[in-house]
MDTraj code that builds the backbone (N, CA, C; nanometers):
import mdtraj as md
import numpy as np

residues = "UNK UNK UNK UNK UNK UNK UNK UNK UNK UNK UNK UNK UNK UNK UNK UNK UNK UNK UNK UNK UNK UNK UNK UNK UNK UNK UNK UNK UNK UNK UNK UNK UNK UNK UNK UNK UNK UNK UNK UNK UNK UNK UNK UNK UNK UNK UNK UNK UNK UNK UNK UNK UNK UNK UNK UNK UNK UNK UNK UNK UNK UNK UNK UNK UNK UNK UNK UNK UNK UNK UNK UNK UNK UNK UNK UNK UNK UNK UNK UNK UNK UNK UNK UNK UNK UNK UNK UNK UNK UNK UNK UNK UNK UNK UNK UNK UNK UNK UNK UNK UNK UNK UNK UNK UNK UNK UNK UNK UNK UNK UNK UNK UNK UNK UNK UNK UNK".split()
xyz = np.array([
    [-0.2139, 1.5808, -1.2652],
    [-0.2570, 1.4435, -1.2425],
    [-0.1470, 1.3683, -1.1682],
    [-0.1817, 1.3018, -1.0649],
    [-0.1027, 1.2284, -1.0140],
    [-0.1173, 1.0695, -1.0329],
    [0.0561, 1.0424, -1.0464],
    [0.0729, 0.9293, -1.1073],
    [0.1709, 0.8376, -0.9969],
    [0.1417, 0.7114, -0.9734],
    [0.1948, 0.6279, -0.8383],
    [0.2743, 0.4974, -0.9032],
    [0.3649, 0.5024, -0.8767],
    [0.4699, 0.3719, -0.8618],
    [0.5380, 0.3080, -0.7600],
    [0.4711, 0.1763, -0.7823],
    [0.5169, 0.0735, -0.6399],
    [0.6217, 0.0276, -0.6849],
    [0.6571, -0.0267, -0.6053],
    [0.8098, -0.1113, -0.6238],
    [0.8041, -0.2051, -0.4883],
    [0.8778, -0.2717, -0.5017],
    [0.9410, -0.3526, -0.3837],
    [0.8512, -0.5719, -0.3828],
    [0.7643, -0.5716, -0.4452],
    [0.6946, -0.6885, -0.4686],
    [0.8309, -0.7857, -0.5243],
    [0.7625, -0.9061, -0.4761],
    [0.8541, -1.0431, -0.5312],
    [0.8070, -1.1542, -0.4184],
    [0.8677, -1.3063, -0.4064],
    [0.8089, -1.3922, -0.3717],
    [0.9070, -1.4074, -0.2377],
    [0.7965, -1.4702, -0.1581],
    [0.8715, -1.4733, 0.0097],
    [0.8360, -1.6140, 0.0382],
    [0.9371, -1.6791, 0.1318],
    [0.8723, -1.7855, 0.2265],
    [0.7675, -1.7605, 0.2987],
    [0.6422, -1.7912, 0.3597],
    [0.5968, -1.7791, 0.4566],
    [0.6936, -1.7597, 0.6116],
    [0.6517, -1.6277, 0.6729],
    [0.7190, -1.5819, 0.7742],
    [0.8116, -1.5151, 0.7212],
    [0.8560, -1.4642, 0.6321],
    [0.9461, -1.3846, 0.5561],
    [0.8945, -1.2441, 0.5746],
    [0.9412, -1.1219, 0.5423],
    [0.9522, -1.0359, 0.4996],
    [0.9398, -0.9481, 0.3740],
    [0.9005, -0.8477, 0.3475],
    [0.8748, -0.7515, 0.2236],
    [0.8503, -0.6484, 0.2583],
    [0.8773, -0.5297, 0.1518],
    [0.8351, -0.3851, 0.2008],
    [0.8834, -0.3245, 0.0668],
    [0.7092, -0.2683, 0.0596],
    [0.6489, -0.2039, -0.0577],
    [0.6630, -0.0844, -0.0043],
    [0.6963, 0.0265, -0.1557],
    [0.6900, 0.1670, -0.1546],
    [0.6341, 0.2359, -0.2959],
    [0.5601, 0.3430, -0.2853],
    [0.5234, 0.3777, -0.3640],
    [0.5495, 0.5211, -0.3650],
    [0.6264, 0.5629, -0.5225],
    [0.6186, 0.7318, -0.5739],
    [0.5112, 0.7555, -0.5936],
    [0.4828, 0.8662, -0.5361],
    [0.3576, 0.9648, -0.6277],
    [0.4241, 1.0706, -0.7009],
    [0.4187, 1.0857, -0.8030],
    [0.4518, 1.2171, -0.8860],
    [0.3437, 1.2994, -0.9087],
    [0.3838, 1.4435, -0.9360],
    [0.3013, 1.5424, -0.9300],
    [0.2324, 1.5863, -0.8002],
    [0.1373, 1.6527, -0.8324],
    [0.0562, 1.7570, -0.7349],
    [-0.0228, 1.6979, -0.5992],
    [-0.0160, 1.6874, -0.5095],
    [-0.1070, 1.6679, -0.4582],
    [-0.1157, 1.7089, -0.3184],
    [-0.2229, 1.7782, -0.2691],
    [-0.2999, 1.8546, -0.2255],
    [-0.3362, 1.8032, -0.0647],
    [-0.3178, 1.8867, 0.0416],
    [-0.3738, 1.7668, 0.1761],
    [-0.4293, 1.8897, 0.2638],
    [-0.5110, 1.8248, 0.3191],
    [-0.5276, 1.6729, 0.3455],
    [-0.5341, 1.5762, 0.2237],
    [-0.4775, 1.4888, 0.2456],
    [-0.5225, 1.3647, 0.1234],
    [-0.4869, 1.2339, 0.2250],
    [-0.5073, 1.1328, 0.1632],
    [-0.4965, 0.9625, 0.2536],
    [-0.3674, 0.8735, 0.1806],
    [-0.3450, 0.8384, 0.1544],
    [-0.2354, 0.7175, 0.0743],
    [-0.2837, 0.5790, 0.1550],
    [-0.2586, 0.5166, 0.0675],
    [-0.2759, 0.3649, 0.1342],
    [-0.2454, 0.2517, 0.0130],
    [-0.2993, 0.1370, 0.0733],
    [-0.2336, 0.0222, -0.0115],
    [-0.3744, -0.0502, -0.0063],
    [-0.3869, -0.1544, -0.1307],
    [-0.5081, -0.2124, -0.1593],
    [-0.4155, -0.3560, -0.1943],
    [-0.5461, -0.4227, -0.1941],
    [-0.4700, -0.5827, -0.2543],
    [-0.5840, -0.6398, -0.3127],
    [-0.5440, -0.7153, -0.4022],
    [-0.6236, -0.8353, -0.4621],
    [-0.5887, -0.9431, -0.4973],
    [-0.6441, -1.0528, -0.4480],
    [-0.6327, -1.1929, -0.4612],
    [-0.6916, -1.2313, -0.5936],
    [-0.6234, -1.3311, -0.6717],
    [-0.7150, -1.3940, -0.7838],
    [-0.8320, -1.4405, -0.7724],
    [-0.9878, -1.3895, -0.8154],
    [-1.0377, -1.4357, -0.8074],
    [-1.1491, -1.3650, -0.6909],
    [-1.0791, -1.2698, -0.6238],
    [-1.1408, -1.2026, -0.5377],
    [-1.1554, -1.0465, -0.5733],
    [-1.2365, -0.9722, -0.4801],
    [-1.2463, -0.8240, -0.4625],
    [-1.1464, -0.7446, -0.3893],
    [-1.0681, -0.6258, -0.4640],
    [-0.9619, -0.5529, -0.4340],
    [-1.0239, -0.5100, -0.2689],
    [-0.9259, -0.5158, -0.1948],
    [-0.9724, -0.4950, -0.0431],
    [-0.8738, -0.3783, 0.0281],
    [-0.8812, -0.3027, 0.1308],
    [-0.8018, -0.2439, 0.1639],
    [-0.7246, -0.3265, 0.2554],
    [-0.5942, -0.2544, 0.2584],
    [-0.4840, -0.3381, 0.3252],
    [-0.4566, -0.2427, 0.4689],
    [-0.4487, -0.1185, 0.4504],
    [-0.3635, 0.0431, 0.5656],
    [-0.3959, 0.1512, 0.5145],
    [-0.3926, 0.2316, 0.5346],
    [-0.4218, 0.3824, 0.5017],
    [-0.3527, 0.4430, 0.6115],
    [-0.3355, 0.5855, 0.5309],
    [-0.1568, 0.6394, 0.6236],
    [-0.2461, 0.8308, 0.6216],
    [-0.3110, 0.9295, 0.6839],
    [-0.3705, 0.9898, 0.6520],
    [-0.2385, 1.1012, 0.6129],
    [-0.2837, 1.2802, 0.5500],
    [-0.1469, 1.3667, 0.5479],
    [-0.0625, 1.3749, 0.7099],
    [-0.1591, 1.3702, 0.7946],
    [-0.1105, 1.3856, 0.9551],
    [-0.0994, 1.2528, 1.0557],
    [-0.0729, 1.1150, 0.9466],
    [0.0031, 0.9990, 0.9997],
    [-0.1082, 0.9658, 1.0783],
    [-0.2087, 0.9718, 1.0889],
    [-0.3323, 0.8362, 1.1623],
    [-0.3327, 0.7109, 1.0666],
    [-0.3240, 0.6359, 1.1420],
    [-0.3293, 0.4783, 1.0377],
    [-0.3893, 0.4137, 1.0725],
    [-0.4625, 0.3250, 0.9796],
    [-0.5772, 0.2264, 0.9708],
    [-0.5124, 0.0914, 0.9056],
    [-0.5800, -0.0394, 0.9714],
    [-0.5715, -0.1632, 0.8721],
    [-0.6458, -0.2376, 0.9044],
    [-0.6618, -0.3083, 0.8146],
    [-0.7481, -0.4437, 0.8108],
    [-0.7225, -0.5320, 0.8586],
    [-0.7776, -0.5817, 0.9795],
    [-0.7784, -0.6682, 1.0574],
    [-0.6756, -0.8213, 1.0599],
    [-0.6721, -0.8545, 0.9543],
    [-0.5854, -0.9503, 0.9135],
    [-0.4779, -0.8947, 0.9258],
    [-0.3832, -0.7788, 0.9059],
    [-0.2331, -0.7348, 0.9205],
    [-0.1946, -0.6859, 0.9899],
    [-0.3035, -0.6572, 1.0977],
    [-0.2964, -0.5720, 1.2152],
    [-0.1644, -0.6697, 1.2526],
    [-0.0887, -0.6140, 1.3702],
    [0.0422, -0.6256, 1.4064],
    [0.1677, -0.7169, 1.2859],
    [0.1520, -0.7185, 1.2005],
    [0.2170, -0.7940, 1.1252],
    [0.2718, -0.6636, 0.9729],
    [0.1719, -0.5853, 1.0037],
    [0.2074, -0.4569, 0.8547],
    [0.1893, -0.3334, 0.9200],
    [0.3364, -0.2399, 0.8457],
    [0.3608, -0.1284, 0.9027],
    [0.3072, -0.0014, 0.7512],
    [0.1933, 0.0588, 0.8003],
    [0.2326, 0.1946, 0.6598],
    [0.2904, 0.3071, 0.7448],
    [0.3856, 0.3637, 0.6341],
    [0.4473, 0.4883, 0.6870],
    [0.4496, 0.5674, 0.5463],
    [0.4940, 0.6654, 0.6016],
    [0.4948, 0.7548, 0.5109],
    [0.5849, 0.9013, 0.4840],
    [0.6378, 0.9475, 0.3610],
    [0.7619, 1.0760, 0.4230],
    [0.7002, 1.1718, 0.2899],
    [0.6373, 1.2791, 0.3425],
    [0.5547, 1.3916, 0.2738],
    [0.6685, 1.4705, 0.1703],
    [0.7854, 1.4735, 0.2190],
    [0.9007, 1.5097, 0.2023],
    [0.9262, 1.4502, 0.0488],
    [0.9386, 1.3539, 0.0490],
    [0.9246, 1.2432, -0.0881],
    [0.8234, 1.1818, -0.1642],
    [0.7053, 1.2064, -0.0920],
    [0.5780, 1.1877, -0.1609],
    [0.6013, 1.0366, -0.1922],
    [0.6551, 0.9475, -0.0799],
    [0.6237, 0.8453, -0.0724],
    [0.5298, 0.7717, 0.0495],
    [0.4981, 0.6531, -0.0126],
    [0.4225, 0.5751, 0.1049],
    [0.5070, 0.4231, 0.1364],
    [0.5157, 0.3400, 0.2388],
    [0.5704, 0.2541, 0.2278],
    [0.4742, 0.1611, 0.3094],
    [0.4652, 0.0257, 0.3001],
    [0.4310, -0.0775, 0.3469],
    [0.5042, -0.1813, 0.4039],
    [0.5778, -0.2473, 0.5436],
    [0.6448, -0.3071, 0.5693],
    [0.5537, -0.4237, 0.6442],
    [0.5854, -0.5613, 0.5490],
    [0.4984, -0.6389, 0.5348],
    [0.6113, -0.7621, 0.6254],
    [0.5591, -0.7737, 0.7536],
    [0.6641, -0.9414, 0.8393],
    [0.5785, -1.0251, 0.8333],
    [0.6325, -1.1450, 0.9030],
    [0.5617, -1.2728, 0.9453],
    [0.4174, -1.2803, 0.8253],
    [0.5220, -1.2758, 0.6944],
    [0.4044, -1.2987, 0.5479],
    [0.3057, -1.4471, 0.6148],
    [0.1969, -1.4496, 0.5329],
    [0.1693, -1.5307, 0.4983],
    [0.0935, -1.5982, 0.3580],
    [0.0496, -1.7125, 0.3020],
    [0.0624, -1.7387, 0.1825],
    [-0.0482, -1.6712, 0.1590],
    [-0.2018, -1.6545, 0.2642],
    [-0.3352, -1.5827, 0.2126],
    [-0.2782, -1.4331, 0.1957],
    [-0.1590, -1.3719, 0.2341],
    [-0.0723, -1.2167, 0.1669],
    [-0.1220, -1.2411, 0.0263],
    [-0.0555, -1.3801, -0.0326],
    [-0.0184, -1.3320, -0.1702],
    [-0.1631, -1.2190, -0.2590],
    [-0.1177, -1.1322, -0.3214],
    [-0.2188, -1.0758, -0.3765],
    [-0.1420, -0.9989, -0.5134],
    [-0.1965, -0.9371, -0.6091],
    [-0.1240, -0.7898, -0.6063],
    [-0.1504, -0.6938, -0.5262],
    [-0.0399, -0.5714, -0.4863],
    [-0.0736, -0.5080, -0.4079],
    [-0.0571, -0.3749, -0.4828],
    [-0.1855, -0.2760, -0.4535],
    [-0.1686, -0.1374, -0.5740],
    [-0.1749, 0.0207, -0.4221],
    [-0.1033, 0.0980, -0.4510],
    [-0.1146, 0.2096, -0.4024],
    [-0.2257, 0.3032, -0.4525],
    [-0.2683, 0.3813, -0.3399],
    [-0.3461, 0.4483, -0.3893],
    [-0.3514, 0.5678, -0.2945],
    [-0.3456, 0.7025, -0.3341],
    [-0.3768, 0.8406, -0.3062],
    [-0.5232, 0.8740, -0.3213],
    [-0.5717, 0.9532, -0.2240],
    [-0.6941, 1.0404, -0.2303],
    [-0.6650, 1.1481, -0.1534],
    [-0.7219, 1.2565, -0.2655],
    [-0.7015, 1.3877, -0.2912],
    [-0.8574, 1.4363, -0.1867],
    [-0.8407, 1.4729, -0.0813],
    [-0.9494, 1.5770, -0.0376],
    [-0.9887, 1.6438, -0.0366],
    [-0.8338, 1.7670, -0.1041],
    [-0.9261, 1.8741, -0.0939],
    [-0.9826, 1.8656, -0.3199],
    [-0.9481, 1.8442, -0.4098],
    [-0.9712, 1.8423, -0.5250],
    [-1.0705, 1.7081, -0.5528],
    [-1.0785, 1.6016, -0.4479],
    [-1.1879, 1.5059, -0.4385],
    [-1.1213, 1.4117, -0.5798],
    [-1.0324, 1.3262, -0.6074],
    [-0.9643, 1.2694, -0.6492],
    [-0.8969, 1.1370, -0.6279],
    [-0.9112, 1.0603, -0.6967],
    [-0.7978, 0.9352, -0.6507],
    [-0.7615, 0.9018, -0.7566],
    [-0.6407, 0.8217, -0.6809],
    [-0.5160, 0.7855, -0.8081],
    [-0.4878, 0.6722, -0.7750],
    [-0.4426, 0.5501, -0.8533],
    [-0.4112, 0.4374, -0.8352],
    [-0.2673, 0.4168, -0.9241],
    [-0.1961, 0.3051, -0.8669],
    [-0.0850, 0.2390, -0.9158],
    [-0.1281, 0.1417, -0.9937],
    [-0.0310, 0.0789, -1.0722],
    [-0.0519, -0.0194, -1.1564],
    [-0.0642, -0.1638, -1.1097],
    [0.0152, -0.1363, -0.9799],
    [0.0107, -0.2389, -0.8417],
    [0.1644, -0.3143, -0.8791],
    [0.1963, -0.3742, -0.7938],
    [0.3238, -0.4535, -0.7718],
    [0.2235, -0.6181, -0.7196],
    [0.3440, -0.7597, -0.7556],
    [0.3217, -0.8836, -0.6799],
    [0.3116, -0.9431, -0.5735],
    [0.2854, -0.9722, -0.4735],
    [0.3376, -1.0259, -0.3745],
    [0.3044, -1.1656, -0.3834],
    [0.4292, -1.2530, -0.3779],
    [0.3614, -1.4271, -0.3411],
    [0.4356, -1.4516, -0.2208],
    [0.4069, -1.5184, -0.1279],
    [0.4329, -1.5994, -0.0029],
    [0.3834, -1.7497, -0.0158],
    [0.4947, -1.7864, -0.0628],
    [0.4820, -1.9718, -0.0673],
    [0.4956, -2.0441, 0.0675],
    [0.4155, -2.1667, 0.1219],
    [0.4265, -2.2036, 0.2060],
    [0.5557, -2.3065, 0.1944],
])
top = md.Topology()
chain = top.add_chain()
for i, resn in enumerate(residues, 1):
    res = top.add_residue(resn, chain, resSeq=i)
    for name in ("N", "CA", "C"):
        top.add_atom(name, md.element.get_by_symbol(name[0]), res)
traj = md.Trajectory(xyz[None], top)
């Protein structure tokens, strides 16, 4: 079973900076995807990037040029490098793995992000 820990959340100025990373421990199997999700209070968890095993990346329109996912297979991490925040950022933000070939996903417990104006 694979198990994911973010790190890197805390509160920014607007136009500030952050950059989330997440461990995966244990097994996992690729092709698989990693990516980052967010949720606003009050709203539906949304995707943020997706990083595939062979580095194609996707995002959601809102972070396009402003959020970087990367990723090092090596460490079975994922990272998120989040610039020019803004306060609609704030969310929690949770990692998440999917397993392709065992058809699986795994989620983090998620980390904070606030961006005060």
């Amino acid at each position: 079973q694979v198990q994911l820990v973010e790190a890197g959340g805390g509160s920014v100025q607007a136009g500030g900076s952050l950059r989330l990373s997440c461990l995966a421990s244990g097994s996992i199997a690729s092709p698989n995807i990693m990516g980052w999700y967010r949720q606003a209070p009050g709203k539906s968890r949304e995707l943020v990037a997706t990083i595939t095993s062979n580095s194609v990346t996707n995002y959601e329109d809102s972070v396009k040029g402003r959020f970087t996912i990367s990723r090092d297979n090596a460490k079975k991490t994922v990272y998120l490098q989040m610039d020019s925040l803004k306060p609609e950022d704030t969310a929690v933000y949770y990692c998440r793995v999917q397993d392709l070939v065992r058809y699986t996903i795994s989620w983090g417990r998620g980390t904070q992000v606030t961006v005060s104006s």
